[in-house]
C-alpha positions as CSV (number, residue, x, y, z in Angstrom):
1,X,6.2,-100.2,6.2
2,X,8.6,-103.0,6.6
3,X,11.2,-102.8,9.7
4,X,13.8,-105.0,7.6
5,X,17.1,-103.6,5.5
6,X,18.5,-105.8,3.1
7,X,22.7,-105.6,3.3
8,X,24.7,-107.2,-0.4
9,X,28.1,-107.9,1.0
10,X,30.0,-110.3,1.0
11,X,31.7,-109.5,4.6
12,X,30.5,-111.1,7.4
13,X,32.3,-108.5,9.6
14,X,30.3,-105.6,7.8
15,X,27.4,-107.6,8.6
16,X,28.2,-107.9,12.3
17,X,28.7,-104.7,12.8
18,X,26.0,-103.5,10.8
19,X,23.7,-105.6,13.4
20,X,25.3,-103.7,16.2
21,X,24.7,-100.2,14.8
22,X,21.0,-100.9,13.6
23,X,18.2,-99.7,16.0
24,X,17.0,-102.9,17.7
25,X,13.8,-102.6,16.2
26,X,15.0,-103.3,12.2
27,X,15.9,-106.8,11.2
28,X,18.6,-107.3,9.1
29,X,18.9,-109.6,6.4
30,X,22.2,-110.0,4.8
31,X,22.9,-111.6,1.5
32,X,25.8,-112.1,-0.8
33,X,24.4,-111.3,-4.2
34,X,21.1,-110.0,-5.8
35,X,17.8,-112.2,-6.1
36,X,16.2,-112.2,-9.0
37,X,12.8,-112.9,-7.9
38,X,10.3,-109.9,-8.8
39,X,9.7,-107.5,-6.1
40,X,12.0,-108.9,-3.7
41,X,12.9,-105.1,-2.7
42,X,9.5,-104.6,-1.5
43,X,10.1,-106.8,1.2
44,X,12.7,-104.3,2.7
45,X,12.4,-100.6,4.1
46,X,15.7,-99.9,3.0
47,X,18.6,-101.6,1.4
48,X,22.4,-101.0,1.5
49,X,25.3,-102.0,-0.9
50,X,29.2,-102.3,0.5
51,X,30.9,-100.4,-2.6
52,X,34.2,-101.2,-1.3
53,X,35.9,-103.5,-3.4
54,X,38.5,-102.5,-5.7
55,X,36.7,-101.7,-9.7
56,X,32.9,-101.0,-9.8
57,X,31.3,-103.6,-12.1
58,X,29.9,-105.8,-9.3
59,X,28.5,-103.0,-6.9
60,X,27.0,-101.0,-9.5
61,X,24.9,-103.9,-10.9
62,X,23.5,-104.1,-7.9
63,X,22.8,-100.7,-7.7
64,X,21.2,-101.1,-10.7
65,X,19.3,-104.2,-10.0
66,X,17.9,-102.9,-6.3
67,X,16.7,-99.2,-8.4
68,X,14.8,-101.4,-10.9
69,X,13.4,-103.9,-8.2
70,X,12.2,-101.7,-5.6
71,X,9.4,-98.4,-5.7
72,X,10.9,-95.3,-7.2
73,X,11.5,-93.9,-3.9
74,X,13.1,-97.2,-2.2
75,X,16.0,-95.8,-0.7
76,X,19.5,-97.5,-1.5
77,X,22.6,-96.7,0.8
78,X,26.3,-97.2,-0.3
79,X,29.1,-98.2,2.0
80,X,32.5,-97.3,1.1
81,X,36.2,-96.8,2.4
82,X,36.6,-93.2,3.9
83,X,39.8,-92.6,1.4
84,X,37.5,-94.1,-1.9
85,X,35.5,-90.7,-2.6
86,X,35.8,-91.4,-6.2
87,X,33.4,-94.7,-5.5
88,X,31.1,-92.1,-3.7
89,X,30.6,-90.1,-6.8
90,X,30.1,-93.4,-9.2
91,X,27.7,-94.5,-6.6
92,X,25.6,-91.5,-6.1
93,X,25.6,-91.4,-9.9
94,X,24.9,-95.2,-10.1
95,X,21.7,-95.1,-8.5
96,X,22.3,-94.7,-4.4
97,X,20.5,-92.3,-2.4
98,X,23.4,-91.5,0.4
99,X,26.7,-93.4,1.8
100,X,27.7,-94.1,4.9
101,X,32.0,-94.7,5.0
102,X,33.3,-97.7,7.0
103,X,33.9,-98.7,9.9
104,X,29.9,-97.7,10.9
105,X,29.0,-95.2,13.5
106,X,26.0,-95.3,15.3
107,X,24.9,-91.3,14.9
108,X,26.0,-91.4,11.3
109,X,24.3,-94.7,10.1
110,X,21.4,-93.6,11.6
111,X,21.0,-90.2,10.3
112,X,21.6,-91.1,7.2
113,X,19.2,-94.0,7.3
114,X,16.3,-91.3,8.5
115,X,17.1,-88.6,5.9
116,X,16.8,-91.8,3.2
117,X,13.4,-92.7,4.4
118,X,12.4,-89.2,4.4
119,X,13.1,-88.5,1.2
120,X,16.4,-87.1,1.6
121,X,18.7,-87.8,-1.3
122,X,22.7,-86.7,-1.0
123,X,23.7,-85.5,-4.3
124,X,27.1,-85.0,-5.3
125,X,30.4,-86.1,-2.7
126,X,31.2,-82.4,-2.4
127,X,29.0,-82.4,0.3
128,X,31.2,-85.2,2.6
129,X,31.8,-85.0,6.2
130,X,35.0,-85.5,6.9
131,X,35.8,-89.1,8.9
132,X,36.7,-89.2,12.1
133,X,39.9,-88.5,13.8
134,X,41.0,-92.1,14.3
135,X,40.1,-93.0,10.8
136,X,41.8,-90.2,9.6
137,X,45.1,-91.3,11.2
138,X,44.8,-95.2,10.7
139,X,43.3,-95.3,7.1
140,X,43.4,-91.7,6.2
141,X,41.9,-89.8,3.3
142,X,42.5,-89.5,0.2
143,X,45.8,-91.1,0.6
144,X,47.0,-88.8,3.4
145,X,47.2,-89.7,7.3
146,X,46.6,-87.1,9.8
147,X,43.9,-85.4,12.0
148,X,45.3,-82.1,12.3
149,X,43.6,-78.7,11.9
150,X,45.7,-78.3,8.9
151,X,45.5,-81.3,7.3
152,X,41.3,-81.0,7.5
153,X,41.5,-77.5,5.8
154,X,43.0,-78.9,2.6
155,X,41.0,-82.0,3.0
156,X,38.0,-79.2,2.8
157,X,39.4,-77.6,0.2
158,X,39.7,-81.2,-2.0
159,X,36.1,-81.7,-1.5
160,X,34.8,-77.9,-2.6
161,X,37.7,-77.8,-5.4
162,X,37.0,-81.5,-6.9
163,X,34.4,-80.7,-8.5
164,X,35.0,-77.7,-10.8
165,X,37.6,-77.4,-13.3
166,X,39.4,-74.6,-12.4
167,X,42.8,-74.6,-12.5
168,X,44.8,-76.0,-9.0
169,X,48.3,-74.6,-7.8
170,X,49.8,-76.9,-5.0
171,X,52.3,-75.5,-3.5
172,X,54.8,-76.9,-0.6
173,X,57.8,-78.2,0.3
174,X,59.6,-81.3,-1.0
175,X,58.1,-84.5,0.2
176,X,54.8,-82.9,1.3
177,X,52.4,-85.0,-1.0
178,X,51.7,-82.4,-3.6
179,X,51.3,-85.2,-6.5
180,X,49.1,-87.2,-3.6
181,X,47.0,-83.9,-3.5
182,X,46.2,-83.9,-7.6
183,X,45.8,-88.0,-7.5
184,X,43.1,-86.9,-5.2
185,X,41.7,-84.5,-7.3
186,X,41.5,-86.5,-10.2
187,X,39.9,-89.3,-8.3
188,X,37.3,-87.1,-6.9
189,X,36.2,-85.0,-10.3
190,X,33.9,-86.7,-13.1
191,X,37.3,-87.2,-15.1
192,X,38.1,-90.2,-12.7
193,X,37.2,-92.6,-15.4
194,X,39.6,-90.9,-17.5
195,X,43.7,-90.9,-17.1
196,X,45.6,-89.1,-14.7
197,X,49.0,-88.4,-16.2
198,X,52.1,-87.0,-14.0
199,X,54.8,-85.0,-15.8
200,X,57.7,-83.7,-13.6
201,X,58.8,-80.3,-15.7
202,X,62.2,-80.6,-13.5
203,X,63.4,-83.9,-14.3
204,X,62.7,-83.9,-18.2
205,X,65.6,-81.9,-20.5
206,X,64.4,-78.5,-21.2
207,X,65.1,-79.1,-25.1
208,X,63.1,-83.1,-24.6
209,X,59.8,-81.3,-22.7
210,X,58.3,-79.9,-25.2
211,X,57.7,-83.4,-27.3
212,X,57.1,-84.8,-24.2
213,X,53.5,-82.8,-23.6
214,X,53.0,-82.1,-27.0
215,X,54.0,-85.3,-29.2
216,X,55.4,-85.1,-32.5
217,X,54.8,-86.4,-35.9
218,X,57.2,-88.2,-38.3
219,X,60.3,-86.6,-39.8
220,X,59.6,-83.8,-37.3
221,X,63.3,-84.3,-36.2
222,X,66.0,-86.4,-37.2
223,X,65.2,-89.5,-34.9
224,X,61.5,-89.3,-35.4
225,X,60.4,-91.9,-37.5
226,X,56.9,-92.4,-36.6
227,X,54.0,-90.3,-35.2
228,X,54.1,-89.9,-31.5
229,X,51.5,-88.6,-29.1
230,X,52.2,-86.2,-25.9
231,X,50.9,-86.8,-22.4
232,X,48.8,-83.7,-22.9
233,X,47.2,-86.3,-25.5
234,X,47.4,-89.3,-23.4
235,X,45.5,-87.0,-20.9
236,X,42.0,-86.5,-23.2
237,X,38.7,-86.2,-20.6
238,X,41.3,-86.6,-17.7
239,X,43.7,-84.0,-15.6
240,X,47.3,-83.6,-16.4
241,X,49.7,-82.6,-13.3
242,X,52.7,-80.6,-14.0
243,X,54.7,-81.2,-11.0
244,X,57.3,-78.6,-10.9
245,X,56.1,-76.1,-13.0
246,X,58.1,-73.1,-11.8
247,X,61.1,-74.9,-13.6
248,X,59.6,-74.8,-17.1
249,X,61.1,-72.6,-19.7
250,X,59.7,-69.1,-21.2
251,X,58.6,-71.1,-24.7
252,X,56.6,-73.7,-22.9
253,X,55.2,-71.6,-20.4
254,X,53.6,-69.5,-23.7
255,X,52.6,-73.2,-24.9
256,X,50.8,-74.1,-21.7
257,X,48.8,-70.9,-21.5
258,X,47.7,-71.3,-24.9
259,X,46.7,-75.0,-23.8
260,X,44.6,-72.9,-21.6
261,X,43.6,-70.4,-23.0
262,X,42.5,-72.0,-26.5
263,X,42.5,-75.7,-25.5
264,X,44.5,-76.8,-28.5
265,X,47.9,-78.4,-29.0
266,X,50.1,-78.5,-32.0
267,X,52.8,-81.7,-31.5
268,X,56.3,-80.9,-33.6
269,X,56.0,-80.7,-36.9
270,X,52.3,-80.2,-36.9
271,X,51.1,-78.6,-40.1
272,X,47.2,-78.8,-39.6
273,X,44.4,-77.1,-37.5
274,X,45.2,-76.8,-33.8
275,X,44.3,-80.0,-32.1
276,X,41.5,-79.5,-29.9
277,X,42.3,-81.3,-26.4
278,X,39.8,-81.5,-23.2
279,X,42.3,-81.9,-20.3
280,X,42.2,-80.1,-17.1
281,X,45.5,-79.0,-15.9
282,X,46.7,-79.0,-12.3
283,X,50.0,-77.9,-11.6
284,X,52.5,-78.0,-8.5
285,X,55.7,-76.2,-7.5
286,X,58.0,-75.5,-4.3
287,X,59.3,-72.3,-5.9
288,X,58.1,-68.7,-4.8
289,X,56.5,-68.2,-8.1
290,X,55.5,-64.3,-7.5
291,X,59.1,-63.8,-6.9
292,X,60.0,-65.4,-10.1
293,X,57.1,-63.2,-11.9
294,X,59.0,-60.3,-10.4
295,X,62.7,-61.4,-11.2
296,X,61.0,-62.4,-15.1
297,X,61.3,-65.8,-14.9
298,X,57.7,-66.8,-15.3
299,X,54.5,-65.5,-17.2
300,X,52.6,-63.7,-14.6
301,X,49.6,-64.3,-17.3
302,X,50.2,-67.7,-17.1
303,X,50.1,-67.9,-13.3
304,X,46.9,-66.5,-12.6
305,X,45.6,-68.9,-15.2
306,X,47.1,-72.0,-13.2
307,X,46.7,-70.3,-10.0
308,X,42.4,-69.6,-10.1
309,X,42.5,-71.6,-6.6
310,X,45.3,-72.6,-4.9
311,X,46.3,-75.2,-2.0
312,X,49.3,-75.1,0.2
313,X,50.5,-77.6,2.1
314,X,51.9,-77.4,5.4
315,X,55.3,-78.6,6.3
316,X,55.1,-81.7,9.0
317,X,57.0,-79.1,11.2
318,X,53.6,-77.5,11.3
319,X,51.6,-80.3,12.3
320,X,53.5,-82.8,14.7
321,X,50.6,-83.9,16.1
322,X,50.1,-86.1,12.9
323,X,53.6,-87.4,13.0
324,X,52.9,-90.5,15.5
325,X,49.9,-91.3,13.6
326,X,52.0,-91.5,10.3
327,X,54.8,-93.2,11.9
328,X,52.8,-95.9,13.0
329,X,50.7,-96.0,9.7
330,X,54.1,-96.2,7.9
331,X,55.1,-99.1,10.6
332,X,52.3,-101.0,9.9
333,X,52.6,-100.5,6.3
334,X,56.2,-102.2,6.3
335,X,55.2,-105.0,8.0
336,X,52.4,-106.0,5.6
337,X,54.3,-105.4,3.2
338,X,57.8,-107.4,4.2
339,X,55.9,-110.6,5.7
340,X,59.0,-112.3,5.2
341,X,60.5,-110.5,8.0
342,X,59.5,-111.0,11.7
343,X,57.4,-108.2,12.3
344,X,58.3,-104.9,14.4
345,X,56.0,-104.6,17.5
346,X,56.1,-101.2,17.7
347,X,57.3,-97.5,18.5
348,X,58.4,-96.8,22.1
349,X,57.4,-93.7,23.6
350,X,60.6,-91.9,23.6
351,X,61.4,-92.7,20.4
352,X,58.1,-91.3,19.1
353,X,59.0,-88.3,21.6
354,X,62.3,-87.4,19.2
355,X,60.3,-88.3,16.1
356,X,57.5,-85.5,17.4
357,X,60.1,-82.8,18.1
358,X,62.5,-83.5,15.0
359,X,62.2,-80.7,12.6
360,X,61.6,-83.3,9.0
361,X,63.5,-81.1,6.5
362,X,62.7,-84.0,4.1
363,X,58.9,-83.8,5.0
364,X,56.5,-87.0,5.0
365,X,59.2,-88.7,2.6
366,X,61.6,-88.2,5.2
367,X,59.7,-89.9,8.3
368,X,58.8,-93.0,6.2
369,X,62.1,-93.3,4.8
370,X,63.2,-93.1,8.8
371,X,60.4,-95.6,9.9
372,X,61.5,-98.0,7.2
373,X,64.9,-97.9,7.3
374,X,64.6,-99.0,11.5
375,X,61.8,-101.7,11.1
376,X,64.5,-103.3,8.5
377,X,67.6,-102.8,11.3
378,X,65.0,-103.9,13.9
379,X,63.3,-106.9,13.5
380,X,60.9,-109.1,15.8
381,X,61.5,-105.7,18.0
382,X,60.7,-102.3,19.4
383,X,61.9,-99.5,17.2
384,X,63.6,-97.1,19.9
385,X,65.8,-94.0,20.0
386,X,69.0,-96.2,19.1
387,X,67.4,-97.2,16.5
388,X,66.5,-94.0,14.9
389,X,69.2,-92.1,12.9
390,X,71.8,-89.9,14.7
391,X,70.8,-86.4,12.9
392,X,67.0,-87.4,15.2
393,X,68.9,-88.7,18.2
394,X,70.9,-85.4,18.6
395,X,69.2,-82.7,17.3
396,X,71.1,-79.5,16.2
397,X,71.0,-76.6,18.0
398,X,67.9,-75.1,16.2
399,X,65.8,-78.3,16.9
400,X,62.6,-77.4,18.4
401,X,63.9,-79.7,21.5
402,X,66.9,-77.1,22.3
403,X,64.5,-73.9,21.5
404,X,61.9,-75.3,24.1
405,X,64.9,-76.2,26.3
406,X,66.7,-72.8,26.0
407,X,63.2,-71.3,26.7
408,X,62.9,-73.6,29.9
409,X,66.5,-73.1,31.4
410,X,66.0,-69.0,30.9
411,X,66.4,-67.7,34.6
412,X,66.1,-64.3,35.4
413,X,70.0,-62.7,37.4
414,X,68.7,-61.2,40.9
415,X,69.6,-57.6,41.4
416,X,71.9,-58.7,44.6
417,X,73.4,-61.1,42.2
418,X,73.6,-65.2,42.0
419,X,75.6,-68.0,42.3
420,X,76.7,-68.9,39.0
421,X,78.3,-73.0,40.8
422,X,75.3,-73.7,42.2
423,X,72.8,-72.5,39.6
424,X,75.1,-74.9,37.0
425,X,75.0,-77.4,39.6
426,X,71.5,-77.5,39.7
427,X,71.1,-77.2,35.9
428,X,73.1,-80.2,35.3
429,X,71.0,-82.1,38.0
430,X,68.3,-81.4,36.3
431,X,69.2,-82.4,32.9
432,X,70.6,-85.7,33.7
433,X,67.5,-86.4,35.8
434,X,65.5,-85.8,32.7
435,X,67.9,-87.8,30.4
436,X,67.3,-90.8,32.6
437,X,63.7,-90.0,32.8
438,X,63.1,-90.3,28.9
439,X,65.6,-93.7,28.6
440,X,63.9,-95.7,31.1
441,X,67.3,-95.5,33.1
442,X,69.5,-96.9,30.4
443,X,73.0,-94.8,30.6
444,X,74.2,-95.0,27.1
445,X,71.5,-93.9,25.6
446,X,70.9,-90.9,28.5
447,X,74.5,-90.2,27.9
448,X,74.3,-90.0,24.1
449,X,70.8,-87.3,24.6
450,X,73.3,-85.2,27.0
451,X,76.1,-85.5,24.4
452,X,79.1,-86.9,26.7
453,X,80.6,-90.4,27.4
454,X,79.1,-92.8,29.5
455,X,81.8,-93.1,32.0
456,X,81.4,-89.5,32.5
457,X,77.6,-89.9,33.2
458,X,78.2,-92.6,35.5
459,X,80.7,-90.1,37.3
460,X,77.8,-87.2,37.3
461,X,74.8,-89.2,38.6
462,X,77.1,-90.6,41.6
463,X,78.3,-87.0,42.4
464,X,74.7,-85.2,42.1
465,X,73.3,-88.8,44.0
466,X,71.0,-89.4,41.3
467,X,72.1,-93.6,41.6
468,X,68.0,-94.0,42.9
469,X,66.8,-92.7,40.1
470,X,68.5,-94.1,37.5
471,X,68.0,-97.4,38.8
């Protein structure tokens, strides 16, 4: 058998690395675009196809072309963007025998380059190991940036759920990424050809929702002088997401289980058979729906109908280890994206330290709206705790900052007592040592951390001697 792999790409970089990652035994030969010489594929053990431009035309031709050229078992690998698992489906289904996500790893290019040329054929994108950490926090997955144990359970869950099409409750705070969770859905289920249509139940009029998903036909209502089709409708061999579902009134929830029930519409004014509609419905909501069931504000029917398999989002409370990764993702982000500024270097340390230990009420929206709002006040700079706003700068008193302080500065009173001047003493020494420590020495900003005037820091460090180490 041959010991060369043909590579179609156009990236010279892919190329490069590709060389580096290939066992030293198998040439490669790289070229731009399919021959069309007859049995050109024979020439090569194995070929692979970068799949990761935007649209599929291109890719899947050759696909198509390398299937047709080579024996039936010549084995054909993909290469795609870790947070593109959509173009791992259309691959697999165009022809490819496995896929390998960029950037290359050595293990993982060369497993799946064995289990090709022994017949091994990966079959749906279900099946995807998960990228690694540091792609996970620089390019993410499916849309979302972060590593954590958390964040790779629902990223699990995506995979397994994709596929099916049961119903999907997201549920989480505000700002989480709950529509970001049904995009990916959509993108990773055989609709993704099809549209993906957003409704937000809470910011449409309760007496306006109804011809909203539905539609309606002419003279249905004074106003409606034509025929007019719902996003249900606009939604045909795709998913719909009803964001905010716990919001929706009694008559629509009736509406939406018969959507799901029967999988027929009538729009307003509909005189005719049902409609019959092939949609699959994902829905989202930040409300305690089984509280709502109990208080009779929603169908509990309807709720185990929406509700076949659920997936919660944790808070970014829950998972501060992904919060440096995002705020730098979001940094980066901005200054692509505002080239006409002078770009932000970076995050320093200790403002990262306050963004890591800041309790995000507003989630994920909240820390990008944070990291945007400073890279604008802070160009051709570092972004530092100045910079950040005052609410992060001085936490309140349930900040996870104070609670691990107020843990920390617990001391146990000695049966034979204590002295309460010198224990204060030595508290305050402490803290102000520790305020310098995290500001590099700069006063104003120690003094705003300890929440006092800087003439009164000045006056503290020279009284508890602390002028070396604020130098």
């Amino acid at each position: 058998m041959s010991s060369s792999c043909l590579l179609l790409s156009e990236s010279k970089k892919l190329s490069a690395d590709l060389a580096k990652t290939l066992p030293s035994e198998v040439e490669l030969v790289t070229l731009t675009e399919f021959p069309e010489e007859a049995g050109f594929a024979n020439d090569f053990a194995f070929a692979l196809v970068d799949c990761r431009a935007e649209g599929n035309a291109g890719w899947q031709g050759s696909l198509q072309a390398l299937k047709s050229a080579g024996s039936d078992d010549f084995p054909v690998i993909a290469i795609c963007r870790p947070d593109a698992l959509a173009a791992v489906r259309r691959a697999l289904q165009g022809g490819a025998d496995n896929y390998l996500f960029a950037p290359l790893r050595k293990a993982e290019t060369n497993r799946v380059i064995e289990q090709c040329l022994g017949g091994v054929r990966a079959t749906d994108a279900a099946g995807t190991e998960l990228p690694s950490d540091e792609i996970l926090l620089t390019e993410g997955f499916c849309g979302f940036i972060g590593a954590s144990e958390l964040m790779k359970g629902v990223y699990r869950q995506l995979l397994k759920v994709a596929t099916a099409d049961s119903g999907v409750l997201i549920q989480g705070e505000s700002g989480t990424g709950k529509e970001l969770v049904a995009r990916a859905l959509h993108s990773l289920s055989r609709r993704s050809q099809s549209a993906f249509v957003p409704v937000n139940c809470g910011a449409i009029p309760h007496d306006l929702l109804e011809s909203e998903l539905f539609g309606y036909v002419k003279g249905a209502f004074t106003g409606a002088s034509g025929d007019r089709i719902g996003r249900v409708e606009m939604a045909e061999n795709g998913t719909i997401f009803l964001d905010e579902i716990g919001d929706m009134v009694p008559l629509l929830q009736v509406k939406i289980l018969r959507l799901l029930q029967e999988k027929t519409i009538e729009p307003l004014g509909w005189c005719k058979e049902p409609k019959k509609i092939n949609v699959r419905i994902v829905s989202a909501t930040n409300r305690d729906l089984e509280k709502d069931i109990a208080e009779g504000r929603f169908r509990e029917d309807l709720y185990y109908r929406l509700n076949v398999v659920p997936i919660t989002l944790p808070p970014l409370r829950e998972r501060r280890d992904d919060v440096s990764g995002l705020a730098e993702f979001f940094l980066r982000s901005f200054n692509v994206g505002f080239e006409e500024l002078e770009q932000v270097l970076g995050i320093t340390p200790e403002a990262l330290w306050l963004l890591e230990n800041y309790n995000w009420p507003g989630n994920v929206r909240e820390l990008e709206n944070v990291i945007e709002r400073a890279a604008v006040m802070n160009p051709g700079g570092w972004i530092m705790p100045l910079d950040l706003p005052e609410k992060i700068f001085q936490p309140e008193e349930s900040d996870v900052a104070t609670e691990n302080f107020s843990q920390a500065a617990a001391v146990a009173l000695p049966a034979d007592g204590i002295s309460l001047k010198s224990e204060v003493t030595r508290l305050e020494k402490e803290l102000i040592a520790e305020a310098l420590k995290r500001t590099h020495g700069v006063k104003e900003q120690a003094a705003r951390l300890l929440k006092i005037n800087r003439t009164t820091l000045i006056e503290k460090i020279r009284r508890n001697q602390l002028e070396e180490e604020s130098a």
